[in-house]
C-alpha positions as CSV (number, residue, x, y, z in Angstrom):
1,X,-17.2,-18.0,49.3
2,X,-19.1,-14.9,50.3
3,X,-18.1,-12.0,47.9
4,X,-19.1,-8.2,47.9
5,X,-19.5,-7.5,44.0
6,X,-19.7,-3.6,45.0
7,X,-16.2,-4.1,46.8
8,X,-14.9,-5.9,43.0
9,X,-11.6,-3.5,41.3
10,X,-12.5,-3.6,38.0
11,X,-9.0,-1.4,37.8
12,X,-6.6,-4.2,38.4
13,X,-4.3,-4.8,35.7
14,X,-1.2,-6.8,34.3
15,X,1.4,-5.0,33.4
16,X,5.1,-4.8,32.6
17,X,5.0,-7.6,29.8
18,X,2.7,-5.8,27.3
19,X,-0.3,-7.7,28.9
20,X,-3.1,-5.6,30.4
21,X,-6.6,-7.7,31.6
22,X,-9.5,-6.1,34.2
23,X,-12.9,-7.6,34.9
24,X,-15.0,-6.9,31.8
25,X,-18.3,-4.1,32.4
26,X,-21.0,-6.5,33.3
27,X,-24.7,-5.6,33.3
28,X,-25.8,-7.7,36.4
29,X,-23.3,-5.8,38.0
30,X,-23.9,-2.5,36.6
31,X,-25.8,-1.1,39.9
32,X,-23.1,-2.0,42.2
33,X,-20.0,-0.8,40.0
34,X,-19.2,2.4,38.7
35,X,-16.8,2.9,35.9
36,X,-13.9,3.7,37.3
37,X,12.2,-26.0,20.0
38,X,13.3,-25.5,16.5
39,X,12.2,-28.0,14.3
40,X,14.3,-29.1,11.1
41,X,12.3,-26.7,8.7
42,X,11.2,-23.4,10.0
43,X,8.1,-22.1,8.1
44,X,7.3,-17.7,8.5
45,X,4.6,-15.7,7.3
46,X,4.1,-12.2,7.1
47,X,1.5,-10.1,5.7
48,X,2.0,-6.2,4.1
49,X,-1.3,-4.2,3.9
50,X,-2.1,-1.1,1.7
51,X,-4.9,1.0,2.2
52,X,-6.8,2.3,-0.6
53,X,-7.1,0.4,-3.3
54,X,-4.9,0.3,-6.9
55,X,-5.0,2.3,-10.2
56,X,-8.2,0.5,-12.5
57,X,-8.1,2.5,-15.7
58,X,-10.1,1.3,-18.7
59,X,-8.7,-0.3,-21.4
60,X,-9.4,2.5,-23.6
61,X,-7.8,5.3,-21.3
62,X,-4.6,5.8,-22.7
63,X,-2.8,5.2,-19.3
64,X,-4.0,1.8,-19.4
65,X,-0.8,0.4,-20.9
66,X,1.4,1.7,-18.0
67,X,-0.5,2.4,-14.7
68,X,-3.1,-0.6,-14.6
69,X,-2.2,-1.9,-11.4
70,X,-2.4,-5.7,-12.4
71,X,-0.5,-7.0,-15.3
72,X,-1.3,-7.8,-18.4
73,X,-1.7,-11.2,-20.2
74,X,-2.4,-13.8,-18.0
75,X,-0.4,-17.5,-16.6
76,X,3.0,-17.2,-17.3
77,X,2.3,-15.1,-20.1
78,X,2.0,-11.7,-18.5
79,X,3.7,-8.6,-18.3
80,X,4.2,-5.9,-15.8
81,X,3.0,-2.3,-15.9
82,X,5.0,0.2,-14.6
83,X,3.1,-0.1,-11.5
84,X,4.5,-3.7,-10.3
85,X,7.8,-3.3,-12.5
86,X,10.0,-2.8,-9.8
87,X,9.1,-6.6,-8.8
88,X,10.6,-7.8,-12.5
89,X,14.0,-9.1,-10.8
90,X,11.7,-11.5,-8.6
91,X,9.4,-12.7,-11.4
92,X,9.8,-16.2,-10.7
93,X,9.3,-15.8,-6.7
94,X,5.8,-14.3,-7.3
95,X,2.4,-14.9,-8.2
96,X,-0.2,-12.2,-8.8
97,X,-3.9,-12.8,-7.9
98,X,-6.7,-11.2,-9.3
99,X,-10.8,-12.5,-8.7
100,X,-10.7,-12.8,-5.2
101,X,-12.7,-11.3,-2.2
102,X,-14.1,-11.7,1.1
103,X,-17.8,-12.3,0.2
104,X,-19.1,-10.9,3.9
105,X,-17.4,-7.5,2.7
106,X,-17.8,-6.9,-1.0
107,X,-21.1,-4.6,-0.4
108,X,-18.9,-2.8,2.3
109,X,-17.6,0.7,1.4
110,X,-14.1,0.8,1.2
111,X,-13.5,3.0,4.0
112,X,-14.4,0.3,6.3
113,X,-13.0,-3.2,5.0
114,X,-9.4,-3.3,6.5
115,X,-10.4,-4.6,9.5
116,X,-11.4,-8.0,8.0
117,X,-8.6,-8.4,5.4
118,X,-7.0,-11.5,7.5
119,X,-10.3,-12.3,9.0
120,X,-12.5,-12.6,6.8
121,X,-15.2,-11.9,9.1
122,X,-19.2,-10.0,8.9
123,X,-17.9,-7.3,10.5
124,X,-20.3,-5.1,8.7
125,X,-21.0,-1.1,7.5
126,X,-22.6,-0.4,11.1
127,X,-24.2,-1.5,14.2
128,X,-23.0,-4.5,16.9
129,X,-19.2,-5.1,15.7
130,X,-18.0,-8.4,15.7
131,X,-14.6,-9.9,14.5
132,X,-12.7,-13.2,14.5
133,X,-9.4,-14.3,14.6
134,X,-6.9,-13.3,12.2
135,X,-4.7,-15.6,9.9
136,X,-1.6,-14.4,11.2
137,X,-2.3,-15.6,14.4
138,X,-4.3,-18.9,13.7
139,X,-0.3,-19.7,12.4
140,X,0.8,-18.0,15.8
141,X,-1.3,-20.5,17.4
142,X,0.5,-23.3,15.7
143,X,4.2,-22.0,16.1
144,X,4.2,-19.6,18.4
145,X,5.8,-22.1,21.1
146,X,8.6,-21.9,19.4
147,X,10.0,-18.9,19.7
148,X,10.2,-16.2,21.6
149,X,7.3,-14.1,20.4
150,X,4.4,-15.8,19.3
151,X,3.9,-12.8,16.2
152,X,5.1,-8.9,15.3
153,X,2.1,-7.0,15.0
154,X,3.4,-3.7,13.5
155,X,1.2,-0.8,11.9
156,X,2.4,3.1,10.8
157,X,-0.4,4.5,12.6
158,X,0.1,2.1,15.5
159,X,-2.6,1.2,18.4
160,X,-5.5,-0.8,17.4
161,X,-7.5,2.1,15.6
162,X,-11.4,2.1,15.8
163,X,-13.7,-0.8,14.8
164,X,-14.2,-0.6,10.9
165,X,-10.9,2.0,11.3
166,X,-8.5,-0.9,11.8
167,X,-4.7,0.3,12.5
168,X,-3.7,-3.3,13.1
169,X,-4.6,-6.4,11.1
170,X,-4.3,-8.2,13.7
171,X,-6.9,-10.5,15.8
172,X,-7.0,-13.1,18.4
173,X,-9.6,-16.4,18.9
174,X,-11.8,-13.8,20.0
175,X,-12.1,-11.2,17.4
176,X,-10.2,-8.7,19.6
177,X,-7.8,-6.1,18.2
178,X,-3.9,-6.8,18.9
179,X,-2.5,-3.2,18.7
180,X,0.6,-3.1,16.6
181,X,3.9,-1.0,17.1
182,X,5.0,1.8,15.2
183,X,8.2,3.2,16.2
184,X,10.9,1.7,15.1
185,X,13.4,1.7,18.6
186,X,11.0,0.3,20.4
187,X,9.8,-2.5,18.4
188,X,14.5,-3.2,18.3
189,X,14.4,-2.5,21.6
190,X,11.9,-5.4,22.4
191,X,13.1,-7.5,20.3
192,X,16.7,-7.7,21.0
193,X,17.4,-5.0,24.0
194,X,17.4,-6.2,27.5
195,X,15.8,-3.4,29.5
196,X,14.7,-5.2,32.7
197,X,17.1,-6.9,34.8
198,X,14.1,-8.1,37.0
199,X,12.4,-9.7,34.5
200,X,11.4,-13.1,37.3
201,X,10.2,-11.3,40.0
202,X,8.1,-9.0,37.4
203,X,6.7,-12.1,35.6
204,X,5.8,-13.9,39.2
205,X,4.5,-10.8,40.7
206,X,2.3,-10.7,37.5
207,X,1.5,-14.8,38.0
208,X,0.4,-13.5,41.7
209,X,-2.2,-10.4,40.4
210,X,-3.3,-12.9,37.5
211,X,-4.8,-15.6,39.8
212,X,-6.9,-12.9,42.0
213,X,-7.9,-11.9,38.9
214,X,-9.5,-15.5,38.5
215,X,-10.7,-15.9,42.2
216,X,-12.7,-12.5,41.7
217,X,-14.0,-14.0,38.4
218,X,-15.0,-17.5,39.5
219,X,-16.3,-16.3,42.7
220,X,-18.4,-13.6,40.5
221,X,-19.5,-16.3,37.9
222,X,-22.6,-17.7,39.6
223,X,-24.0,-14.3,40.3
224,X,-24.4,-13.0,37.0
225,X,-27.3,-13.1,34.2
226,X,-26.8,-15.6,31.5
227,X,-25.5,-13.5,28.9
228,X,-23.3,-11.7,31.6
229,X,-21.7,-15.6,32.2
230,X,-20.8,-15.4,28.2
231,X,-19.0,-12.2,28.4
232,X,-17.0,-13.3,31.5
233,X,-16.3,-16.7,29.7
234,X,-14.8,-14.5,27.2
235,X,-12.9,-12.9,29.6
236,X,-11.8,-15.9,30.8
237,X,-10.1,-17.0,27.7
238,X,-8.3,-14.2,27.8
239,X,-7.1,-15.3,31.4
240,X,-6.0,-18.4,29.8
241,X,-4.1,-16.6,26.9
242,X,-2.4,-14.5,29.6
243,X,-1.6,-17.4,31.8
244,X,0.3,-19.0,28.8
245,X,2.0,-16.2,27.9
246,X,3.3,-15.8,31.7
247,X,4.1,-19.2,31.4
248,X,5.8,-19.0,28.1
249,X,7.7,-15.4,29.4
250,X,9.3,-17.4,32.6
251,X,11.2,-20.2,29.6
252,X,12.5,-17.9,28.1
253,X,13.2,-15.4,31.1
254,X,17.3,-16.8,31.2
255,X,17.6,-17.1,27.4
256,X,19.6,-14.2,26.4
257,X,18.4,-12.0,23.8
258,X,19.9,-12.4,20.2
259,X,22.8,-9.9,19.5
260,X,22.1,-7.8,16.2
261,X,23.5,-4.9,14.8
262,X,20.6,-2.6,13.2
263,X,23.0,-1.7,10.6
264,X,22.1,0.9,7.7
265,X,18.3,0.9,9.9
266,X,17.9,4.3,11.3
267,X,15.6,3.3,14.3
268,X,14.8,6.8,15.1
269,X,13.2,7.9,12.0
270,X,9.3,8.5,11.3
271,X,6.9,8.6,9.1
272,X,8.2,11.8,7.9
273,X,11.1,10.3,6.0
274,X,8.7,7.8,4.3
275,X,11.0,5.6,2.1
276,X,13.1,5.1,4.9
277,X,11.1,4.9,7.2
278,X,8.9,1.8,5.3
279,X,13.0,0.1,5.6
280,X,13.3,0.5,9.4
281,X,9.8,-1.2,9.4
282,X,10.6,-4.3,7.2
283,X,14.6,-4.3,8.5
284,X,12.7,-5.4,11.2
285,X,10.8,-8.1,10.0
286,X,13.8,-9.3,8.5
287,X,15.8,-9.1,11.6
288,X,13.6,-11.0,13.4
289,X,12.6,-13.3,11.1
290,X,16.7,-14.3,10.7
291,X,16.9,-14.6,14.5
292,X,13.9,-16.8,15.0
293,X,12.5,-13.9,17.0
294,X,9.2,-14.9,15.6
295,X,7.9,-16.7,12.7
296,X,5.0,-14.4,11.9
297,X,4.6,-10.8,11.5
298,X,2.0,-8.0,9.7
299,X,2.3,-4.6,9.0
300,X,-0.1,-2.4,7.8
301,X,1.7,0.2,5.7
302,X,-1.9,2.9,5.9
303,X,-5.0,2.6,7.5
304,X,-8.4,3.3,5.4
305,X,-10.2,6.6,4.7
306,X,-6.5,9.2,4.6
307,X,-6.6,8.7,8.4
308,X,-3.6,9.4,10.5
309,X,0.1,9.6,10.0
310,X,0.4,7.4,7.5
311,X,-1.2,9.1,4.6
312,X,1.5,11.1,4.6
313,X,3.9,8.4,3.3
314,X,3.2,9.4,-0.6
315,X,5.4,12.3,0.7
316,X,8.0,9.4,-0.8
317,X,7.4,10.4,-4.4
318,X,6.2,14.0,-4.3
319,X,2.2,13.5,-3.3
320,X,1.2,15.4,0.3
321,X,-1.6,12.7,0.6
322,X,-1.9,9.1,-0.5
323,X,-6.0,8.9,-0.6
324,X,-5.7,11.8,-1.9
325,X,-4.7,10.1,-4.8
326,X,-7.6,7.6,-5.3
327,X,-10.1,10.4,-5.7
328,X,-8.1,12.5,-8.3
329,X,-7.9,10.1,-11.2
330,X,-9.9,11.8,-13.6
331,X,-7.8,14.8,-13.8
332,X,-5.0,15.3,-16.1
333,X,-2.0,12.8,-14.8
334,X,-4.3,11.2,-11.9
335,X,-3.7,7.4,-13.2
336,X,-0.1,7.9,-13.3
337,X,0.1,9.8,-9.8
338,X,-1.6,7.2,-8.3
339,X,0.2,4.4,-10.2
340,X,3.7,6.7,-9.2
341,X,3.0,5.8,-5.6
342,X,2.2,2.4,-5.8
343,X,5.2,1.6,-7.6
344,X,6.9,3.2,-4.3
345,X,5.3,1.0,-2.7
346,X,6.3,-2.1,-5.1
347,X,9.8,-1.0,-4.6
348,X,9.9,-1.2,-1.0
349,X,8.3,-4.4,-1.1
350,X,10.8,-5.5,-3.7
351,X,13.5,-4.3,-1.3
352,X,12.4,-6.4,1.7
353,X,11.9,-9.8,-0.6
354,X,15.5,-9.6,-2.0
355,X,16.1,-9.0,1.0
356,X,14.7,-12.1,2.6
357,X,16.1,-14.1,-0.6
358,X,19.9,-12.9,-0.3
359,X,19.8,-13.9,3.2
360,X,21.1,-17.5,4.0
361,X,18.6,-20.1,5.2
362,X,19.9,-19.7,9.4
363,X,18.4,-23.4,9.6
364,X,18.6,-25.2,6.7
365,X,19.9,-24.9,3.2
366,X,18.6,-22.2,0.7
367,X,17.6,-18.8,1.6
368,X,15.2,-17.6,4.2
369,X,12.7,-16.6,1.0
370,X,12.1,-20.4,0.2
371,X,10.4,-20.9,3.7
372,X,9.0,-17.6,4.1
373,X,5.3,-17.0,2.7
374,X,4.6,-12.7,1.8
375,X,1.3,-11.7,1.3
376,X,1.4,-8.3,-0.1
377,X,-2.6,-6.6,-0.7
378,X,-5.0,-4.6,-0.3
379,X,-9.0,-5.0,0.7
380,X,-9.7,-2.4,-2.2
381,X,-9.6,-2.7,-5.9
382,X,-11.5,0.3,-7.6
383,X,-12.4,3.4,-5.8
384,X,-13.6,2.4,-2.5
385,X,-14.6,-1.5,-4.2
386,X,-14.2,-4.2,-1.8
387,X,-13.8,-6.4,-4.6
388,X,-11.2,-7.8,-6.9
389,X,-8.5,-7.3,-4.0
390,X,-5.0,-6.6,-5.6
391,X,-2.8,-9.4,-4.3
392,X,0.8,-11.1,-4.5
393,X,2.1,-14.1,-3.0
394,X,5.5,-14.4,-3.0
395,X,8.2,-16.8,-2.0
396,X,7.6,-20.0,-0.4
397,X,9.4,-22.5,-2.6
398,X,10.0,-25.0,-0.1
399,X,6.4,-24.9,0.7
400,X,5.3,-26.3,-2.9
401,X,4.6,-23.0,-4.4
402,X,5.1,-22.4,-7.8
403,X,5.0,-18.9,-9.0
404,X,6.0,-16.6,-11.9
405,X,2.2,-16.4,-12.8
406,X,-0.4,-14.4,-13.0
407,X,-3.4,-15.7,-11.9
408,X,-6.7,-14.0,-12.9
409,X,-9.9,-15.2,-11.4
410,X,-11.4,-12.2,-12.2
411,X,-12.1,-12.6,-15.7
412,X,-13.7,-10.1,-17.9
413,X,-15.7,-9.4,-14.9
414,X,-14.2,-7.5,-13.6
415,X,-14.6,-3.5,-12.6
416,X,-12.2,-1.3,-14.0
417,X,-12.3,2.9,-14.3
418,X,-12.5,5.9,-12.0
419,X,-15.0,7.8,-9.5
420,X,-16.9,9.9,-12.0
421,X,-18.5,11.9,-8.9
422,X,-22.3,9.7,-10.0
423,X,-22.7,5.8,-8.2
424,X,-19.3,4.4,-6.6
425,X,-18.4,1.7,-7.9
426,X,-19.0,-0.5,-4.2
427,X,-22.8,-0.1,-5.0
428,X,-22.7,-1.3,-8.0
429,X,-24.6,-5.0,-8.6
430,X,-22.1,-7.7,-9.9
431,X,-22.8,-10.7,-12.0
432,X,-20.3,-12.5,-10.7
433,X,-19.4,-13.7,-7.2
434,X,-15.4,-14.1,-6.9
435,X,-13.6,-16.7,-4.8
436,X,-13.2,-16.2,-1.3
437,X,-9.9,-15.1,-0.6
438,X,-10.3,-17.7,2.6
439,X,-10.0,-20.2,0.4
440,X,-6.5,-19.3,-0.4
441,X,-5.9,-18.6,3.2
442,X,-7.0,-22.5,3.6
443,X,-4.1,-23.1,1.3
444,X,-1.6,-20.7,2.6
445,X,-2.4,-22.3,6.2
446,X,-1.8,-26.2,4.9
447,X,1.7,-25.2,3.0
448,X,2.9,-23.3,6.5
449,X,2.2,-26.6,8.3
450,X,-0.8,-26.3,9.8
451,X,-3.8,-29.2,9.1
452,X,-6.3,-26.7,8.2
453,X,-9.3,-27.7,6.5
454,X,-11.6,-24.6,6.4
455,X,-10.8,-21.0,7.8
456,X,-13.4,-18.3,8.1
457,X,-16.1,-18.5,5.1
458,X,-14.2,-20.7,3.0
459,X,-15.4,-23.4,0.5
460,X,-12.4,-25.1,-0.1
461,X,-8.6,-24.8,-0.2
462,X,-7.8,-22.7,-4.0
463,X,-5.6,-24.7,-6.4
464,X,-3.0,-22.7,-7.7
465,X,-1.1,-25.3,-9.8
């Protein structure tokens, strides 16, 4: 087949079902182109992120006893500060990790570490940027079949963000950013509104553009450098992940949509009404978690570095800026300001896990909290330390998980103070080396269902018995 590569529309795009592909920029062609089921047990995951890091006072600082972010004591033995507190009433549906890290990030400034929190990838301070696929959807992969959407990527900032500037946590097989939504009425509306009454002729209209698209690239294959035939192959998978989407879009094209009442969830709020507006964003999880919607979901709460809309949600207890916060601990009430906002933050989360357990099991016996796994962090400790990340695990019982623990892996090791304005503390040298947090992802992964043996940089699956 003769083809014209000057004569190629790099401009044709999929739309309509939130899929958009074009031929990627080539080099070889850079002189010709200008830019121009249900099964018996459902398992769910979802994944809450927090930007910048938790309150770390020393022992000796007299706000120690009250705004440390992790508890003290240690196993079953521990105690809340007033930080977590809010989570008391679900205690025994919780385990708190301390010690853990992504060891391709820990001499990363914290400014820059978000994008690797469920990736666990080199994604590095600068230069070529390269990132892998996230956990969320290596579980999407396994059950995404299933229902109707594979994941809910969700974000308050929304988009994809920048690379090393993440606004999604979200990131397919290969590395690419999945942009999350952020307003509320239309993440309902996609979910459970039908909007398009020509739904078929769309999604075959779409089949039609999608296999010109892979004429033009196969015919274009055999003309290009070597490293040019790696970038289209990459393209190409992304063909392939389109295709199955199509394919999966046309099964479920006659299905009707799940009727739900949003209830109390005021779906045209924003970010400006913070506490509220953090309930409209897990009501939605919730809802489409209890619909079978989708059996995983993320949502980053903030992205790093006081960026974008979203730093605006310590507006919830009285603060104009949430990273604000995390550089104003050394003045006179900075611990407990910054502890006063994370507890907002634990309350919310509190909110949406009682919420989860009062909810009846729809397919089973129990409630949906036993088969639903939360992961609830942070890619921060310390002041911009990507280190010691502040996490919780929470329900899961019907996975094997046993919690009402605190688990520290941390040790005596770990860092703990504020910024004094001299060395932060991500350049400081470490003795120790932490567990990688993929190691718990390698167990998270085998109690959802999936035979995982290894994920990212792992060494082996983390024991938490």
């Amino acid at each position: 087949m003769h083809m014209d590569i000057g004569s190629l529309d790099r401009r044709r795009f999929l739309r309509g079902s939130g899929v958009a592909l074009a031929l990627p920029w080539l080099e070889s062609v850079a002189g010709a182109l200008r830019p121009a089921g249900r099964g018996a047990r459902r398992t769910r995951f979802a994944c809450i992120y927090f930007p910048d890091g938790v309150p770390m006072p020393l022992a000796a600082d007299p706000a120690y006893q009250d705004w440390a972010w992790f508890p003290h004591g240690a196993g079953r033995e521990f105690t809340f500060t007033r930080c977590l507190e809010p989570l008391e009433p679900l205690r025994s549906d919780l385990t708190i990790l301390s010690g853990l890290s992504h060891p391709s990030a820990r001499g990363i400034h914290g400014h820059s570490n978000a994008d690797q929190f469920l990736t666990g990838a080199a994604t590095g301070p600068r230069g070529d940027y390269h990132n892998s696929i996230s956990l969320d959807q290596e579980f999407a992969a396994h059950v995404g079949s299933e229902t109707r959407f594979a994941s809910l990527v969700m974000s308050t900032d929304g988009g994809t963000g920048t690379p090393r500037g993440a606004q999604t946590l979200s990131f397919d097989r290969n590395g690419r950013a999945i942009p999350a939504a952020n307003r509320p009425k239309k993440i309902f509306d996609a979910l459970f509104v039908t909007s398009d009454a020509d739904a078929a002729r769309r999604l075959a209209l779409e089949q039609s553009a999608l296999d010109d698209l892979l004429a033009d690239a196969k015919a274009l294959r055999s003309k290009l450098s070597a490293g040019d035939q790696r970038a289209l192959d990459e393209y190409l998978d992304s063909v392939r992940e389109t295709e199955q989407k199509i394919e999966k879009a046309k099964r479920w094209v006659d299905i009707p949509l799940p009727k739900v009442d949003a209830g109390p969830l005021d779906l045209e709020i924003t970010p400006d009404d913070p506490r509220a507006y953090l309930q409209a964003m897990y009501g939605l999880m919730h809802l489409a978690f209890q619909t079978d919607s989708t059996r995983v979901a993320t949502y980053q709460i903030g992205r790093e570095n006081g960026i974008g809309q979203s730093d605006h949600l310590s507006r919830a207890v009285g603060f104009p800026l949430a990273h604000q916060l995390t550089h104003e601990t050394k003045k006179p009430d900075g611990w407990k300001n910054f502890g006063t906002y994370c507890r907002f933050l634990s309350e919310e989360l509190g909110r949406f896990v009682s919420k989860l357990k009062a909810t009846p099991e729809p397919s089973g016996e129990g409630n949906m909290l036993d088969n639903t796994l939360v992961l609830f962090g942070s890619a921060s400790s310390a002041f911009h330390l990507s280190r010691n990340y502040p996490l919780i695990l929470l329900g899961g019982s019907n996975m094997g998980f046993a919690h009402g623990r605190y688990l520290n892996f941390a040790g005596a090791g770990a860092y703990a103070g504020g910024w004094d304005g001299g060395t932060e503390p991500w350049q400081l040298e470490f003795a120790n080396d932490e567990v990688p947090l993929a190691n718990l992802f390698v167990t998270m992964l085998q109690r959802l269902g999936v035979p995982a043996e290894s994920f990212a940089d792992s060494t082996k699956a983390l024991l938490l018995e």
